[in-house]
ROKOLSE-112246 format. One line per 2 residues: their letters; for each residue x, y, z of N, C-alpha, C. Coordinates in steps of 0.001 Angstrom, whole numbers, plus 524288, in hexadecimal, padded with zeros to 5 digits. Layout:
BEGIN
a) X Y Z X Y Z X Y Z ~ ...
//
This chain:
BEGIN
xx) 11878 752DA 51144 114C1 75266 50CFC 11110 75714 50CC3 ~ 10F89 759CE 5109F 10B40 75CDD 511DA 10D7D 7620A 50D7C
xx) 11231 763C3 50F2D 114F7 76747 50B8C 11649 76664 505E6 ~ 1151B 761DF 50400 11520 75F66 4FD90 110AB 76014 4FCF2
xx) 10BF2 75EE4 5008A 105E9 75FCA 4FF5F 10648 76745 4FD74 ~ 106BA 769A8 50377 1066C 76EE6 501F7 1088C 77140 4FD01
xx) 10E5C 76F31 4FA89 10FAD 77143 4F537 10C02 76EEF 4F113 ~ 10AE1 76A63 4F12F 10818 76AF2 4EE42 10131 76EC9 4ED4E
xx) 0FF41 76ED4 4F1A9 0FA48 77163 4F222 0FDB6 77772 4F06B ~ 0FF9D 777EC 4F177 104AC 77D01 4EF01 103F5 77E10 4E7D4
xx) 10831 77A2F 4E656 10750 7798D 4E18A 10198 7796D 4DC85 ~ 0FE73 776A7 4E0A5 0F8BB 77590 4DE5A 0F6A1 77B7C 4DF66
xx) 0F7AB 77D5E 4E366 0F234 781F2 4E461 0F516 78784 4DFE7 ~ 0FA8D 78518 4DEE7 0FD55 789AD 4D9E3 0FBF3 786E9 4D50E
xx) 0FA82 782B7 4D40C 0F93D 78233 4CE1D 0F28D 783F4 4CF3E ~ 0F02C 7828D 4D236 0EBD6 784B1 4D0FD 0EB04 78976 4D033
xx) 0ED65 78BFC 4D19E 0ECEF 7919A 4D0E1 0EF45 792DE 4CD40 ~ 0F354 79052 4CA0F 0F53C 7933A 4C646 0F10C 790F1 4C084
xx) 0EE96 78B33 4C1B7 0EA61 78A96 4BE26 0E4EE 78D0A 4BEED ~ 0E5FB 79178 4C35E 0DFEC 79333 4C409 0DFE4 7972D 4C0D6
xx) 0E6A4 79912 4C21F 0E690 79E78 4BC85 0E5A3 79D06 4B629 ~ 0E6C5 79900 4B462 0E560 796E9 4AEF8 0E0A3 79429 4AEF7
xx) 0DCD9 7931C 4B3AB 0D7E6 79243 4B017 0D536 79721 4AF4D ~ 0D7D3 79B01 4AED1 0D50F 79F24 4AE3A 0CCDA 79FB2 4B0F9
xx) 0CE9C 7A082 4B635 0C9C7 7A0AF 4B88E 0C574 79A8B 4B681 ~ 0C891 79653 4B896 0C71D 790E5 4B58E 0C26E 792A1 4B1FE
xx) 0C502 794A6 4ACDA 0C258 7940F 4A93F 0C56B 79043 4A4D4 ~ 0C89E 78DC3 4A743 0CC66 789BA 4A405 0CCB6 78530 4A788
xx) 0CB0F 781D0 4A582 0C8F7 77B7C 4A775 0CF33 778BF 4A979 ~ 0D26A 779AF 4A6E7 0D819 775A7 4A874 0DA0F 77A0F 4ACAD
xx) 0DC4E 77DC8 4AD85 0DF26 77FE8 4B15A 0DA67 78247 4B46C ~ 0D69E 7809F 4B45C 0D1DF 78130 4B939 0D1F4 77A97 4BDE2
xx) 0D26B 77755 4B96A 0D1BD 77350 4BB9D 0D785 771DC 4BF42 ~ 0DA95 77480 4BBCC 0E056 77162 4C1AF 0E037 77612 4C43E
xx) 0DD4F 77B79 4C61B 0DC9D 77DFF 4C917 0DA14 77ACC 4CE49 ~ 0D5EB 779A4 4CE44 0D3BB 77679 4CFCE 0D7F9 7724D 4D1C7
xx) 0D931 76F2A 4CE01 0DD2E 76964 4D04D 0E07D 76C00 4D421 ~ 0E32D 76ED4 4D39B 0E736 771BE 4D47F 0E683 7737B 4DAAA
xx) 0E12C 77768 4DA93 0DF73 7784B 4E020 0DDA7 7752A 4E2B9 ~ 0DB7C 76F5B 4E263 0D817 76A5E 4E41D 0DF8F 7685E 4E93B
xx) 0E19C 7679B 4E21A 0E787 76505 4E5EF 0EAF7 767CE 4E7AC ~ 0E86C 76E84 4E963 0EC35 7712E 4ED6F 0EAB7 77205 4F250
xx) 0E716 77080 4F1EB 0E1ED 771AD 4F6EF 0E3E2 76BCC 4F9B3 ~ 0E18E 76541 4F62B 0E4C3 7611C 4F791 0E979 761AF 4F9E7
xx) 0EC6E 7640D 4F7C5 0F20D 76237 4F9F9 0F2D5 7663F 4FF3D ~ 0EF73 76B10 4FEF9 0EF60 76D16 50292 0EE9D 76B85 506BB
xx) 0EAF5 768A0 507F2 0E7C6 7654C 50B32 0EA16 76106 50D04 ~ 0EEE0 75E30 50A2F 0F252 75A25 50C4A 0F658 75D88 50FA3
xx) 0F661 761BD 50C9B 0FCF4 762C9 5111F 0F881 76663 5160D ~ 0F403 76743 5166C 0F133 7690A 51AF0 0F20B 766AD 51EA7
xx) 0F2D7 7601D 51F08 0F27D 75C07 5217E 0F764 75D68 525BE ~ 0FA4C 7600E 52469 0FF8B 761B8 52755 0FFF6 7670B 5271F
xx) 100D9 7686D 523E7 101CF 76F60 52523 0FB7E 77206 526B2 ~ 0FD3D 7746F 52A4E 0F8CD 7783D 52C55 0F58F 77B1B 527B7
xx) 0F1D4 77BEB 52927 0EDA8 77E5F 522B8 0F127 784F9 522A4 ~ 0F29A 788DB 52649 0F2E6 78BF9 52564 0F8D0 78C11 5236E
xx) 0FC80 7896C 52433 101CF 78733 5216B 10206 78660 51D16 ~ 0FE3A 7822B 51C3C 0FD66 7809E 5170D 0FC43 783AF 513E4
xx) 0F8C7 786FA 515A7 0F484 78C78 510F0 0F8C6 78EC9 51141 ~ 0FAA2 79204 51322 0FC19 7967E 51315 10351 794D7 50E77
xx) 105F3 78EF4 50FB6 10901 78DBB 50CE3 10667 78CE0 50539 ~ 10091 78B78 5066F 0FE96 78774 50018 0FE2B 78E49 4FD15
xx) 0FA38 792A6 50117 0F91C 79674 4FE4C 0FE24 79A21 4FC9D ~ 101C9 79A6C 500B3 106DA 79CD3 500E8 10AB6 79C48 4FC1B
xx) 10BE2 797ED 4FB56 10E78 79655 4F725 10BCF 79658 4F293 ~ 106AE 795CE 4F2F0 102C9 794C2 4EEFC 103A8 79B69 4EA86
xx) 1034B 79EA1 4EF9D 103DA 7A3B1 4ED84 10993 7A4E7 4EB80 ~ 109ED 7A2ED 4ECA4 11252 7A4CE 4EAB5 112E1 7A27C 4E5CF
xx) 1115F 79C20 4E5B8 11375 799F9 4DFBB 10DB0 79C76 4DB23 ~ 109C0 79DDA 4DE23 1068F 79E53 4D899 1083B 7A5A8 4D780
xx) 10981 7A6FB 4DA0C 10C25 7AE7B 4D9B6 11031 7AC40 4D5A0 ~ 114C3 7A9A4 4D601 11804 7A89C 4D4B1 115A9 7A584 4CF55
xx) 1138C 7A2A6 4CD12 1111C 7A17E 4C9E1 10D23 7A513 4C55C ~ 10A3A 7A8B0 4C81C 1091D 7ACF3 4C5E5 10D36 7B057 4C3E1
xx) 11155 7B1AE 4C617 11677 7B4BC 4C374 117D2 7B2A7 4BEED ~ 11A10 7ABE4 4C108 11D0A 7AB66 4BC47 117B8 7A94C 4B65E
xx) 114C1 7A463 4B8FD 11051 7A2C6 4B3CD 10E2B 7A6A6 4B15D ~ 10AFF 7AAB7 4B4AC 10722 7AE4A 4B4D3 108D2 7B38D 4B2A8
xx) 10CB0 7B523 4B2CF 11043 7B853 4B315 10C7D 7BDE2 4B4E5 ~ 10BEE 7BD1D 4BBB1 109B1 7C0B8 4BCD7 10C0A 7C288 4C176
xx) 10CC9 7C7F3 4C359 1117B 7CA99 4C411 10F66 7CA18 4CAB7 ~ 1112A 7CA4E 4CF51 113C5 7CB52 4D478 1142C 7D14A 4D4E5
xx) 110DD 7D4EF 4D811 11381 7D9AB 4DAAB 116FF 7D936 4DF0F ~ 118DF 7DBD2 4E10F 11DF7 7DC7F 4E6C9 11B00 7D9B8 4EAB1
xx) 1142D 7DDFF 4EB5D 111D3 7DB62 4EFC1 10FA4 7D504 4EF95 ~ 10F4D 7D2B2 4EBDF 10D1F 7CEA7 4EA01 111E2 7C8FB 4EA85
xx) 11653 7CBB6 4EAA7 11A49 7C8CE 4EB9D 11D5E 7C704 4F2EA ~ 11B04 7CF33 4F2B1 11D30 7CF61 4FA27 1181F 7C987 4FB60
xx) 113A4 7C97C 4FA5C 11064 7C6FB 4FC0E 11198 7C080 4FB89 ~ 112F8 7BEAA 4F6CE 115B4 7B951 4F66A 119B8 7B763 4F91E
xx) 11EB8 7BBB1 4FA63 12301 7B9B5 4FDDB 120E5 7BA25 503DB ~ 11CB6 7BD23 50421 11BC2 7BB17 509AF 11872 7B78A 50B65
xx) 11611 7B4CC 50578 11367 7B118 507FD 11537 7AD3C 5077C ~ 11A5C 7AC2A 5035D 11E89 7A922 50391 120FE 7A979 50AA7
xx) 121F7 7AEE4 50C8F 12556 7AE6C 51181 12057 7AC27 5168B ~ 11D48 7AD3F 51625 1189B 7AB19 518C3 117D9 7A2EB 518FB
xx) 1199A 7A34F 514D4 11A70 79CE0 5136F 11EF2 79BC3 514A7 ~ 123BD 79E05 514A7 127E2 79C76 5175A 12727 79CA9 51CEE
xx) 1258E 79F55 52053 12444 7A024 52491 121BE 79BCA 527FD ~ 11F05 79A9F 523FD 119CA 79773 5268B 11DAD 790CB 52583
xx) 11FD7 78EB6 522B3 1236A 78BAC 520EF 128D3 78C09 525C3 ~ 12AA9 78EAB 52519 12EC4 78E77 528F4 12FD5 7905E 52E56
xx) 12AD8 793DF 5322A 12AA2 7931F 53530 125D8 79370 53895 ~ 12240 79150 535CC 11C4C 78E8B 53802 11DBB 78A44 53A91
xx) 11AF7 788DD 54025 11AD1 783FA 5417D 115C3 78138 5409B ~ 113D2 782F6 53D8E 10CD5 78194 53B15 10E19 77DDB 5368B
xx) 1120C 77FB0 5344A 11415 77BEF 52F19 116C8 7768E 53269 ~ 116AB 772B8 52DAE 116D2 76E5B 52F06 11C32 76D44 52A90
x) 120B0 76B51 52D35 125E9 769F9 52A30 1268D 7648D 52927
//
């Protein structure tokens, strides 16, 4: 369960951010407010899968991925472009998350 918690605090901490870019510096009341919801229940769900995965497991997986799908979201929604170095930087924090996933004994299976 702890790892259904973490995707979701996953999922939530990427919509907030992708509604933080449309309240335009919350000067827009609806995509300010599920910014907010959004970060309340990623932090929550964060905090359930804490209960089992180690805090520095957990962070480094919620922020890790966090950064990959909202990069990846900026490309395609946003249509805002990726340099070489900006990419070397994503696959390794993608390989950093594989790492830590498949041969940490800090993670919890």
């Amino acid at each position: 369960m702890h790892w259904l918690y973490l995707a979701i605090a996953i999922v939530a901490e990427v919509a907030g951010s992708i509604a933080l870019k449309q309240s335009d510096a919350f000067t827009r009341v609806g995509p300010s407010a599920l910014t907010v919801a959004a970060v309340v229940t990623a932090l929550f769900f964060l905090a359930l899968a804490l209960r089992t995965i180690p805090l520095g497991v957990a962070y480094a997986i919620w922020a890790g991925a966090g950064i990959v799908l909202i990069s990846i979201v900026g490309v395609v929604v946003f249509r805002q472009s990726l340099d070489l170095p900006a990419m070397i930087g994503i696959a390794l924090i993608v390989s950093g998350m594989i790492v830590i996933n498949m041969l940490s004994s800090s993670t919890t299976h």
